[in-house]
VOGUMAR-292890 format. One line per 3 residues: number of its first residue (from 0); their letters; for each residue x, y, z of C-alpha. Coordinates in nm, 2 decimals, padded with zeros to 4 digits. Layout:
NUM = A = X,Y,Z | ...
end
This chain:
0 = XXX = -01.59,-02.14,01.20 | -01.80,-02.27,00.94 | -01.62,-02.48,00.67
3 = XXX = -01.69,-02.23,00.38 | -01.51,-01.98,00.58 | -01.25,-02.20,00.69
6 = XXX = -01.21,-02.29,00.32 | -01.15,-01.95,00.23 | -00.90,-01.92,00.49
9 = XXX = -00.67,-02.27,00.41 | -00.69,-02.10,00.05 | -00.49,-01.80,00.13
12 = XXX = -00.15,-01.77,00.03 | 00.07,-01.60,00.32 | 00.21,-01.26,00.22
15 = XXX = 00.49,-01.32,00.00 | 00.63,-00.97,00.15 | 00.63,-01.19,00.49
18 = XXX = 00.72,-01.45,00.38 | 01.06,-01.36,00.21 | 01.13,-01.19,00.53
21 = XXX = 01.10,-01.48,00.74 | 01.36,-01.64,00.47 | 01.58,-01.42,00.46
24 = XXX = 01.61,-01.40,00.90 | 01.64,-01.78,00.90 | 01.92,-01.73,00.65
27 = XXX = 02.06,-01.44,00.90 | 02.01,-01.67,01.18 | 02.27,-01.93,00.94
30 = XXX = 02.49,-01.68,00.96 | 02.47,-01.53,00.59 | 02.49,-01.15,00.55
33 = XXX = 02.18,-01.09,00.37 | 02.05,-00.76,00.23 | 01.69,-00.73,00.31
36 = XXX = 01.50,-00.51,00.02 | 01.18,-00.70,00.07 | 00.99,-00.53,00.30
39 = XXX = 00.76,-00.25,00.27 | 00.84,-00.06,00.59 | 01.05,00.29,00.58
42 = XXX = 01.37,00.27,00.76 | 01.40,00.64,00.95 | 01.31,00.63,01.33
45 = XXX = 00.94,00.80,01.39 | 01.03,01.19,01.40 | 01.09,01.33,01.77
48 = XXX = 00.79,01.58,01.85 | 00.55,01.23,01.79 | 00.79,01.06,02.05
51 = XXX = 00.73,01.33,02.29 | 00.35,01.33,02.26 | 00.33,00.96,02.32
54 = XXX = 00.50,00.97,02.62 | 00.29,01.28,02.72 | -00.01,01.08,02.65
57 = XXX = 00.14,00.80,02.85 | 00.21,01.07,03.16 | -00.18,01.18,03.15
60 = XXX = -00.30,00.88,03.15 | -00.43,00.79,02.83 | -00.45,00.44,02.91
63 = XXX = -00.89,00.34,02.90 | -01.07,00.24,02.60 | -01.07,00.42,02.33
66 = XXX = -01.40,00.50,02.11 | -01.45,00.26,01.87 | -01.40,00.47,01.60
69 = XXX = -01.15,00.70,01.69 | -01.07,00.98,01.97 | -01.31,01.30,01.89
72 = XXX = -00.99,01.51,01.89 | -00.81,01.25,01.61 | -01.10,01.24,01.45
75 = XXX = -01.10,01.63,01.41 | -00.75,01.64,01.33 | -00.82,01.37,01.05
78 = XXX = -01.11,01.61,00.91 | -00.82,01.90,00.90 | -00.56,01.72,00.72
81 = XXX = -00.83,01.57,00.45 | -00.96,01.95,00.40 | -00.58,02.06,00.40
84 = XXX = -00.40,01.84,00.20 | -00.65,01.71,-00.04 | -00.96,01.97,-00.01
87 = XXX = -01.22,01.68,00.10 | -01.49,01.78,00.36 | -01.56,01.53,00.60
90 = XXX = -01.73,01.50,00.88 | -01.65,01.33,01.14 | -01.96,01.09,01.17
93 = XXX = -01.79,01.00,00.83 | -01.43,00.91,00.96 | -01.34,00.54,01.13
96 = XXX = -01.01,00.49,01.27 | -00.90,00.17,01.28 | -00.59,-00.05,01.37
99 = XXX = -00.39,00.05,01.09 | -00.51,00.08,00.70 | -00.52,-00.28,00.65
102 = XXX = -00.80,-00.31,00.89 | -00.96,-00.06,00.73 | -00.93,-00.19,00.40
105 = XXX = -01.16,-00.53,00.54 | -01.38,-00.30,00.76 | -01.50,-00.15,00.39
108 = XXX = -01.48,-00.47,00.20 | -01.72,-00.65,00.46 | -01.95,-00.38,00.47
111 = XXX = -01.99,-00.31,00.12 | -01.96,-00.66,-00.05 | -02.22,-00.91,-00.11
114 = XXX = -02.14,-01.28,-00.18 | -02.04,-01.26,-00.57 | -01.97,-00.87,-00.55
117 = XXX = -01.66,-00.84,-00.83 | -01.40,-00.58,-00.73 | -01.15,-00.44,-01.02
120 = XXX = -00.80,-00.45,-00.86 | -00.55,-00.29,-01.12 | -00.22,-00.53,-01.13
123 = XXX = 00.00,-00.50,-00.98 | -00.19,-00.39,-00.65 | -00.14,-00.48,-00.25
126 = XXX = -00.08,-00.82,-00.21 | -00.37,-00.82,00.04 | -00.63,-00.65,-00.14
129 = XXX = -00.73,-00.98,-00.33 | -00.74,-01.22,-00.03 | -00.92,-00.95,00.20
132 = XXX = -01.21,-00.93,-00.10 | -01.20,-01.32,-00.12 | -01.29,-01.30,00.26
135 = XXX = -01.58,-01.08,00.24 | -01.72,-01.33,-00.06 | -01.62,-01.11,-00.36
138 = XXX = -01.47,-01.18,-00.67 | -01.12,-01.02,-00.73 | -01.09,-00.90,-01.08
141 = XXX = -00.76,-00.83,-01.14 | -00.70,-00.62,-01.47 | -00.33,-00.64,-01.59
144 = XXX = -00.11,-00.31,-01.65 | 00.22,-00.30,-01.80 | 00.55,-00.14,-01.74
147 = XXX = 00.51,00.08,-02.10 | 00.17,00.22,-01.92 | 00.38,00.28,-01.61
150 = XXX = 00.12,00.01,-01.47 | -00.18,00.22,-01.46 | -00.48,00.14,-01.54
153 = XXX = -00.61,00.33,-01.88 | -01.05,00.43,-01.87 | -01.06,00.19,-02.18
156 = XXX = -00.92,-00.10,-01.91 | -01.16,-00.02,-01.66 | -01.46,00.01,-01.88
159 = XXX = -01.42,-00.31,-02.03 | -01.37,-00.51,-01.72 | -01.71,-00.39,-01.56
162 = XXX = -01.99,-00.59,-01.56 | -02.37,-00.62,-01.39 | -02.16,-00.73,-01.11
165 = XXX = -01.93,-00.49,-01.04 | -01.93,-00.40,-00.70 | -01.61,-00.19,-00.61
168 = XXX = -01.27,-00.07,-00.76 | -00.96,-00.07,-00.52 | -00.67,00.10,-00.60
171 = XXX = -00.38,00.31,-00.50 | -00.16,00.61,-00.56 | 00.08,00.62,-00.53
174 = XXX = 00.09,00.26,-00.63 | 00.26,-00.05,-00.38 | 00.43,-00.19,-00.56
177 = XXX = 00.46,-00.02,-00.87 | 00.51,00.33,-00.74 | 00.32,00.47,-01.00
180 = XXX = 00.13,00.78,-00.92 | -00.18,00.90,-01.12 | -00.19,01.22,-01.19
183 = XXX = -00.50,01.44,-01.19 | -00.59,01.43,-01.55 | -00.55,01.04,-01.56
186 = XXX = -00.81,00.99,-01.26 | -01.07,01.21,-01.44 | -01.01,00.98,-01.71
189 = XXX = -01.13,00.67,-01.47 | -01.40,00.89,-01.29 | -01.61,00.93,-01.64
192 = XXX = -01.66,00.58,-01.70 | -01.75,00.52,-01.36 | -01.96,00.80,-01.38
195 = XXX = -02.18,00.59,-01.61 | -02.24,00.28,-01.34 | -02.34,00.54,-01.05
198 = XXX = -02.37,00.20,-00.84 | -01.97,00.11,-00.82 | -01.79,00.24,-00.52
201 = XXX = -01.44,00.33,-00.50 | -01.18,00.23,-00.23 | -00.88,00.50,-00.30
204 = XXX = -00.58,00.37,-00.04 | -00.38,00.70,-00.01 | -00.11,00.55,00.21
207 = XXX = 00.17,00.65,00.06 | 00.00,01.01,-00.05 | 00.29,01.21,00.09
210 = XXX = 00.56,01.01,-00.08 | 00.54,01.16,-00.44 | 00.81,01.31,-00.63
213 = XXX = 00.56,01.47,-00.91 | 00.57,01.84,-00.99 | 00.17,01.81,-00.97
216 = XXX = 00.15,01.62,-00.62 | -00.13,01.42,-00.50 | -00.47,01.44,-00.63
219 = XXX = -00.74,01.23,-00.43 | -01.00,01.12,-00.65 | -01.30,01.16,-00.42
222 = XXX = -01.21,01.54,-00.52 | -01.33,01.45,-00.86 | -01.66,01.60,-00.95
225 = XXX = -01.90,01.31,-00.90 | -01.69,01.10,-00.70 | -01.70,01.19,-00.37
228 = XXX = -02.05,01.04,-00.26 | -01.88,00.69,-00.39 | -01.51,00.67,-00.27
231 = XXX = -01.37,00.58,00.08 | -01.07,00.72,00.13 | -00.81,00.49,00.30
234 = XXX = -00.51,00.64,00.47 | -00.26,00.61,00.77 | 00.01,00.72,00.94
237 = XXX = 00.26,00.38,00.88 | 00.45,00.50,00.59 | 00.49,00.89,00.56
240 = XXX = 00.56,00.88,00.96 | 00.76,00.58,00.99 | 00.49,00.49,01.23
243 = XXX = 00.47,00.10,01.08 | 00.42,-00.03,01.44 | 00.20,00.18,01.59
246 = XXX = -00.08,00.04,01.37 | -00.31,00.34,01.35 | -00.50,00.37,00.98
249 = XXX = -00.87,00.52,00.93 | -01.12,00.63,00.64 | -01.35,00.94,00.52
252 = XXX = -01.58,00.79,00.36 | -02.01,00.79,00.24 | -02.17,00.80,00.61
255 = XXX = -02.37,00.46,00.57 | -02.05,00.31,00.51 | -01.83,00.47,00.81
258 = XXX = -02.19,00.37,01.01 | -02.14,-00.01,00.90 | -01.70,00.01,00.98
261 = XXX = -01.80,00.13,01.32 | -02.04,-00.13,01.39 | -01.82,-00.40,01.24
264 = XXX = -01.55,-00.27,01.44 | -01.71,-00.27,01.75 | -01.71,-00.67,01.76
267 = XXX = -01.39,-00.72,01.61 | -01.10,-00.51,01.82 | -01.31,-00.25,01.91
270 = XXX = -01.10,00.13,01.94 | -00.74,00.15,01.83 | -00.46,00.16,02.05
273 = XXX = -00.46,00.54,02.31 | -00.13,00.64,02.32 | -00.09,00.58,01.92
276 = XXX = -00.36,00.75,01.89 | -00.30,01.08,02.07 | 00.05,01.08,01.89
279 = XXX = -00.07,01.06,01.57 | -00.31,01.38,01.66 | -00.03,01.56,01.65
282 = XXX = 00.17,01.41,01.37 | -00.15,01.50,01.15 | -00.18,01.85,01.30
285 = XXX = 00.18,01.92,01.23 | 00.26,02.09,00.87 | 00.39,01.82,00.60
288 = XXX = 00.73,02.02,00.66 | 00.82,01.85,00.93 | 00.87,01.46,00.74
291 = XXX = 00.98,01.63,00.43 | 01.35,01.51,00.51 | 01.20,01.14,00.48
294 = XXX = 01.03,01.22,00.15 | 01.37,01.37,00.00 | 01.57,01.14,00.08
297 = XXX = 01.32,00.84,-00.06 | 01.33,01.02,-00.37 | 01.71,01.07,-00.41
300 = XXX = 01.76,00.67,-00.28 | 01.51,00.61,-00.58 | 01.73,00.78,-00.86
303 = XXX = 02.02,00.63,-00.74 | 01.87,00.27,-00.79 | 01.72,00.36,-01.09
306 = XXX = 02.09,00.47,-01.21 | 02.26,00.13,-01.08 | 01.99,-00.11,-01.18
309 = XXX = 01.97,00.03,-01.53 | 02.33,-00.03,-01.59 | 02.21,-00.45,-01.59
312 = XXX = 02.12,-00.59,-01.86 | 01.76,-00.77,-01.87 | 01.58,-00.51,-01.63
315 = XXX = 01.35,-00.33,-01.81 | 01.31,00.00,-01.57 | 01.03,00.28,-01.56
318 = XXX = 01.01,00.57,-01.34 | 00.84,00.51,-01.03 | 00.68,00.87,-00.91
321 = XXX = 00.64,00.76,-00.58 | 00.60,00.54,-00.24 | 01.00,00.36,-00.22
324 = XXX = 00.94,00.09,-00.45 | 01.08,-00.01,-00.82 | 00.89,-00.27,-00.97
327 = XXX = 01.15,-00.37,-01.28 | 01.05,-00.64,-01.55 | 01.27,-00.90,-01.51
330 = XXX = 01.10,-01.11,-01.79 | 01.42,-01.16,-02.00 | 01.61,-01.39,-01.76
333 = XXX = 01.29,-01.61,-01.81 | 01.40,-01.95,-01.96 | 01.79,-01.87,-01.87
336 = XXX = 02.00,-02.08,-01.67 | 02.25,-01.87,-01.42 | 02.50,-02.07,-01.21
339 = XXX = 02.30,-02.39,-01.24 | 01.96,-02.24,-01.16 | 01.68,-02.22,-01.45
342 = XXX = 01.44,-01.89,-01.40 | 01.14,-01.97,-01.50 | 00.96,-01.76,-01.33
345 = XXX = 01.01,-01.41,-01.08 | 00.95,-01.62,-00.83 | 01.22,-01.81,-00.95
348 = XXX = 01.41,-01.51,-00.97 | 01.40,-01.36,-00.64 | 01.47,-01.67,-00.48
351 = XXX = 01.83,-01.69,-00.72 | 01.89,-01.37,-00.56 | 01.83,-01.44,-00.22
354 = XXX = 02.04,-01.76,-00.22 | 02.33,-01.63,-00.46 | 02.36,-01.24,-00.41
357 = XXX = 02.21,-01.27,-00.03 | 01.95,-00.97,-00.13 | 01.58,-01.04,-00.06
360 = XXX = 01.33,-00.88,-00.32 | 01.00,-01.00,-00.37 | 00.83,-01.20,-00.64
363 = XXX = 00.57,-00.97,-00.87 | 00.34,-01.26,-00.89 | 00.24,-01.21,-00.56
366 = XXX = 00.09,-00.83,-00.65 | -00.05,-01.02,-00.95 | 00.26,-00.90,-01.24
369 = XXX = 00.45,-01.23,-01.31 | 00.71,-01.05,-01.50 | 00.86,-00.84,-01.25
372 = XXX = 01.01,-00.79,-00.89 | 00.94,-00.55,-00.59 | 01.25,-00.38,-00.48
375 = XXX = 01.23,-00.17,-00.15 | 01.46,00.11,-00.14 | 01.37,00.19,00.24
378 = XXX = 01.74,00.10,00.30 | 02.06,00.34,00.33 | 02.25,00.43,00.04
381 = XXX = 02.56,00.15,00.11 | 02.33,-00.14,00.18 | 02.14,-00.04,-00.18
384 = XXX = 02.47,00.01,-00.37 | 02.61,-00.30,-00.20 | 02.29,-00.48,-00.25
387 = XXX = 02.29,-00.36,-00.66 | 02.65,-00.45,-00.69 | 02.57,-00.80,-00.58
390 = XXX = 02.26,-00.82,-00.83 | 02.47,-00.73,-01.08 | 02.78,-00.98,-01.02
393 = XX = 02.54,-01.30,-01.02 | 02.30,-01.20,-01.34
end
């Protein structure tokens, strides 16, 4: 490893996601009931008729390499869903499946980036969209949001932060960990800036697409007029499916650049997993019916701990239209002193409320907000009302 890229490495913070988790286990292992509301990862079992082809696949043998890009008939099923639930054509010399989104995320990033390169990340965004562009030698720009703009980026934002070295804008909707969702009308508003620097490319991550409690629904913006030849499309099957483990993300995207993830991919892990992959053909196949239970019952969990958190003072709430995520500004505890502990910081904050309420959040800083706290609600209803109860008795 050479030491530039060993630099790069040492310079990395570890996901603060992972890294609360790992705290709050060892504070398990102590003994200490802790509430875990840290971790991105839904909380249903993966949905029966997915079982059942997995362990079909495992009786007919699906046990060889797989293609490095993806099984023909996944690919063909990916082609279906984009063309049914978002009304994108692609082929499927344009679709790379990878070894869940994430991979796909760097796949793009090393293809498309040049030393230098500046991407526009929208804060908050994915904790690892920064680091994964710092590994392919590009600049993270990270553009600030606020809760009053439901922590979207507005077209005057984004126009102002390009410059002759813009390479790529990253986002998503709905937004981890903001939940924020853009709505049609807002990412037309983005697409005719970018219109005028026909060289920026667009990295869309639609994981979360099917969690999204607006009356309007998705809208991808690679549907945009003008916008398709520019945006790679990042989805998966981790969050909508409860399929976290099964590691199984992929693209549509501009052919050269679903060329370049294919050849990248090729000497990095090679073909995803085969019996993942076979079950997720039919959890694609299958009509968005089937996980709707999931998707309700996120979006009831989400009012009730918008109800319960609003009835603390000092968290400043919006509503999150999607994913299972509230992002509240916790800003007015900074400079405060509860139970002997100054908060300076959310950081500061998350920690108080891992070692006095046993609850595990995570710090905004790490999705570049400093003012505010991830809160998963992929947890049942007690351990959120017990978890909000306990907030509430130590601030």
């Amino acid at each position: 490893m050479s030491n530039h890229l060993s630099d790069r490495i040492q310079n990395m913070s570890t996901s603060a996601t992972l890294a609360m988790a790992a705290k709050a286990r060892e504070l398990r292992n102590e003994g200490k009931d802790i509430i875990g509301l840290s971790l991105g990862e839904p909380d249903f079992n993966i949905p029966d008729f997915i079982k059942e082809a997995a362990k079909q696949a495992i009786d007919e043998n699906y046990s060889s390499y797989t293609p490095v890009d993806g099984y023909p008939e996944l690919k063909k099923a990916i082609t279906l869903k984009f063309k049914r639930d978002n009304n994108l054509d692609y082929g499927p010399n344009q679709i790379v499946v990878s070894t869940g989104a994430k991979q796909s995320l760097y796949n793009v990033a090393m293809v498309v980036l040049n030393p230098g390169d500046e991407v526009i990340l929208p804060a908050p965004y994915w904790v690892s969209y920064s680091d994964i562009v710092k590994l392919a030698e590009g600049v993270p720009v990270e553009v600030p949001t606020g809760i009053e703009t439901d922590f979207k980026m507005t077209p005057a934002q984004l126009e102002a932060a390009i410059t002759p070295k813009t390479r790529m804008f990253w986002f998503s909707s709905p937004c981890n960990p903001s939940g924020s969702v853009y709505s049609k009308a807002e990412l037309e508003g983005l697409a005719e800036v970018l219109k005028k620097y026909p060289d920026i490319y667009v990295v869309s991550d639609e994981i979360y697409e099917h969690i999204n409690f607006t009356k309007g629904g998705h809208t991808s913006i690679a549907g945009i007029d003008g916008m398709y030849d520019r945006t790679v499309t990042v989805n998966g099957v981790s969050k909508a499916f409860a399929m976290t483990g099964w590691r199984i993300g992929y693209i549509g995207a501009p052919e050269w650049i679903a060329k370049g993830c294919n050849k990248l991919q090729g000497q990095v892990t090679s073909g995803a997993n085969s019996i993942a992959q076979r079950a997720v053909i039919t959890a694609l196949e299958a009509p968005v019916s089937k996980i709707q239970y999931m998707i309700d019952e996120f979006h009831k969990r989400r009012d009730l701990v918008l109800e319960l958190l609003g009835e603390i003072d000092g968290f400043k709430l919006n509503v999150p239209e999607g994913a299972f995520y509230v992002f509240p500004d916790i800003s007015a505890f900074f400079g405060k002193t509860l139970k002997g502990t100054t908060i300076n910081s959310a950081e500061d904050f998350a920690l108080y409320l891992l070692e006095h309420a046993n609850v595990a959040t995570v710090t905004g800083e790490a999705f570049g907000n400093p003012n505010c706290i991830r809160i998963s609600y992929a947890a049942s209803e007690k351990e959120l009302r017990e978890a909000i109860a306990r907030i509430k008795a130590v601030v």
